[in-house]
N, C-alpha and C positions, 0 to 999 in steps of 0.2 A: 850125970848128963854127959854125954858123947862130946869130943872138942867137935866143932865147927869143921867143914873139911878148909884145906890151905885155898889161897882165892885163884891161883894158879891150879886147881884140880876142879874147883869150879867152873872156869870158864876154858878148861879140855871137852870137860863134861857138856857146857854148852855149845860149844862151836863141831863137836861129834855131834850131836841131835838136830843141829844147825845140817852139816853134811847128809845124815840121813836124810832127813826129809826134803834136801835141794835134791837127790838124785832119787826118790820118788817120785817128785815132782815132774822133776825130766824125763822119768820113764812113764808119766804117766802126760806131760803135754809139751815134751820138748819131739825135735824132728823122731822120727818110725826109724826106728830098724828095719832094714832090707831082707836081713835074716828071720827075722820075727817075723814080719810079713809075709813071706816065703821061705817057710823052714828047708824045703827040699833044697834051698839054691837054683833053683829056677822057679821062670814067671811066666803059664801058661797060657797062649792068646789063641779064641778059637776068633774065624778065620771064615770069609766066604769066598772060596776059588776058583768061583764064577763071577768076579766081578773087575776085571783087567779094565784100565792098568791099573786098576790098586792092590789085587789080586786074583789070582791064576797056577792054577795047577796044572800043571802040565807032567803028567806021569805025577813020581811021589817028590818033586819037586815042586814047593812054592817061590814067587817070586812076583813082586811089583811095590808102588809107592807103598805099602799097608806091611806088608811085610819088611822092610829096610824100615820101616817105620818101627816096625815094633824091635827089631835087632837093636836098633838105637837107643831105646827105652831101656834095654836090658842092658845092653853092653855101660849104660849111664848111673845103672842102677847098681854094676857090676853082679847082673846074674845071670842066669844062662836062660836062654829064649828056646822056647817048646810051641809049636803049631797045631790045632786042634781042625781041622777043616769042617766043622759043622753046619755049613751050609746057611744062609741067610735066619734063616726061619727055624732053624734050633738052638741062636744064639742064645733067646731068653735062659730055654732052659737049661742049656749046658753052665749058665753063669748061677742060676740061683740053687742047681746041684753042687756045683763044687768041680764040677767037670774043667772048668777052665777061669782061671783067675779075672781074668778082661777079656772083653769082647770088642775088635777093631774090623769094621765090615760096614763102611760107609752108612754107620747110625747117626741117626738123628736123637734129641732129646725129644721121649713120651711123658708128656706131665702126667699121661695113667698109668706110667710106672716107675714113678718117681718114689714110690713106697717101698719098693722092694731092690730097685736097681739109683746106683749113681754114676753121673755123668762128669769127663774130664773136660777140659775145656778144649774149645777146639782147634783140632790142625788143617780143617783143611775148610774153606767155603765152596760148594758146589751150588751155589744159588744163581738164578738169571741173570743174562750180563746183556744188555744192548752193547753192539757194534758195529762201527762207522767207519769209512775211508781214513785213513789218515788224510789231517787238514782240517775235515768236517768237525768245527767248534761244537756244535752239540752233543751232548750225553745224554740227556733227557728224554723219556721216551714221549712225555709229552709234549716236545717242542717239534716232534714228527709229526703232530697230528697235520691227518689230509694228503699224508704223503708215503711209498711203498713200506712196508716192512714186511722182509721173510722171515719167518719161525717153520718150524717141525710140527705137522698138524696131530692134536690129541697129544701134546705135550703140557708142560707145566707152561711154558709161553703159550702157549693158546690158549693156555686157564688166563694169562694174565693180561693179555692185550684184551683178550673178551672183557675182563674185570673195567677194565680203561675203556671201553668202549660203552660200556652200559652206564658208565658215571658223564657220557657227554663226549668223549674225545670221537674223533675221526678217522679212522687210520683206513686204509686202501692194504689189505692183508693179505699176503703172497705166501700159501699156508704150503711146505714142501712136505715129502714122505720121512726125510732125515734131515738134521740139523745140518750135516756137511754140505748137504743139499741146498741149503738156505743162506750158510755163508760163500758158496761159491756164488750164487746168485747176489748175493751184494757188491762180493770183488770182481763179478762181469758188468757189474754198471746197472742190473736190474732192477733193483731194492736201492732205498737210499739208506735202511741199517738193518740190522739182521737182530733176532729177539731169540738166545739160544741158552743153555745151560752152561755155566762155563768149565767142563770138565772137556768138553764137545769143540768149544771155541778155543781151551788151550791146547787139545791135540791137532786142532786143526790149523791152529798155530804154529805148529811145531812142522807141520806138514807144506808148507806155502810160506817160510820162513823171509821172505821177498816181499812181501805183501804189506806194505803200508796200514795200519790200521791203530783203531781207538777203541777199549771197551770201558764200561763203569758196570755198577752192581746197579740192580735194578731189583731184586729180591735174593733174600740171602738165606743158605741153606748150610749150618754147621756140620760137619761131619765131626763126632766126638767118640771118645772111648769108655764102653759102659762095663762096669764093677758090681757084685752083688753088694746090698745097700750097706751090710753088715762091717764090709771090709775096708773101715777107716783107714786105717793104716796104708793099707796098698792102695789105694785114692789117693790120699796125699804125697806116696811115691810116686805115681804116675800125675801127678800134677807137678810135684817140683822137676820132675824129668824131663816132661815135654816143654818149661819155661826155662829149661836150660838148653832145650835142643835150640829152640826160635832163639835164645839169646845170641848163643853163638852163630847162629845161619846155618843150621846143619839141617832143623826142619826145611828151611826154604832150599836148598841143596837138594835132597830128595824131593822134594816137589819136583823140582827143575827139572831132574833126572827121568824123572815117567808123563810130566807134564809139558 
């Protein structure tokens, strides 16, 4: 009969088997590899450059908040950032070809393509905002009932004050041809609040920076960045990236910057 091994080559032997299997484990649900994710060392983002300021092509230069967005990501991720300008409407397919890693082009999440595409969480809200004079205590849109509001007519606020209106409310509706149109007619005194988009209200913000005023959210509209559904790994790179970008304020920095 063989001696027994020593109790010291034993427990080598165990705490090896122990090591293997902790660093399977880790390769198998500890954080992704960036590399393994993106073997090439870069992280492909197609891109729609008709949609300023988030993006804009202008000659074979891109630029705006989508783009500095995405160089963040990369530069976070430590990999090199590539532009795909696919244009709105060929995002799906460029993502579930292989054409482009993420797609960042002011999407929204489709629960009818939640099968094949995944969603990051979001950086930006472009949803309905009521706004008021500064001063003016209400945010409510229906605490307005009976009294002016301008909106942008055949907008998403025209979908929603009609919504409000058909459930009983009252409003007196000052429908404009543009949103700009509608909050300059609040800040002449004509409307007592303006029912706009707020991508709309913060450029125009930015433009009448003098101007006393108050907005709230009144419908909320995520912009998110969508991955073929396959690709775990770079989803939860571009999730722990953009929770590092807002941790620091660097997300809210480029907002600022186009916004």
């Amino acid at each position: 009969m063989a001696a027994p091994a020593p109790h010291w080559l034993t427990r080598a032997l165990l705490a090896a088997v122990c090591l293997a299997l902790s660093f399977s484990l880790w390769r198998h649900y500890g954080p992704p590899d960036p590399r393994r994710a993106f073997p090439t060392g870069e992280i492909v983002f197609g891109v729609d450059g008709s949609h300023p300021p988030f993006a804009l092509a202008d000659g074979a230069t891109l630029r705006g908040l989508e783009i500095d967005l995405a160089r963040a990501i990369a530069r976070e991720l430590n990999l090199a950032p590539r532009f795909v300008n696919s244009g709105y409407y060929g995002l799906s397919d460029a993502l579930v070809s292989g054409r482009v890693d993420a797609a960042i082009a002011g999407l929204r999440v489709e629960p009818s393509r939640t099968q094949d595409l995944r969603y990051t969480q979001a950086y930006f809200d472009a949803g309905i905002v009521i706004v008021a004079a500064d001063g003016e205590s209400r945010l409510a849109l229906e605490e307005f009932a009976g009294e002016r509001i301008a909106y942008e007519f055949a907008s998403g606020a025209d979908g929603l004050l009609r919504a409000r209106q058909s459930e009983g409310f009252v409003f007196e509706p000052l429908p404009y041809e543009l949103p700009g149109y509608a909050l300059d007619s609040l800040r002449l005194g004509l409307a007592e609040a303006a029912l706009v988009d707020a991508t709309s209200w913060l450029l125009h913000r930015r433009q009448a920076p003098d101007w006393g005023s108050r907005f709230a959210y009144v419908a909320h509209e995520p912009y998110v960045i969508a991955l073929r559904f396959d690709r775990v790994d770079a989803w939860k790179l571009l999730e722990r990236a953009l929770s590092a970008l807002k941790a620091s304020g660097e997300l809210a920095r480029i907002v600022d910057a186009w916004l």
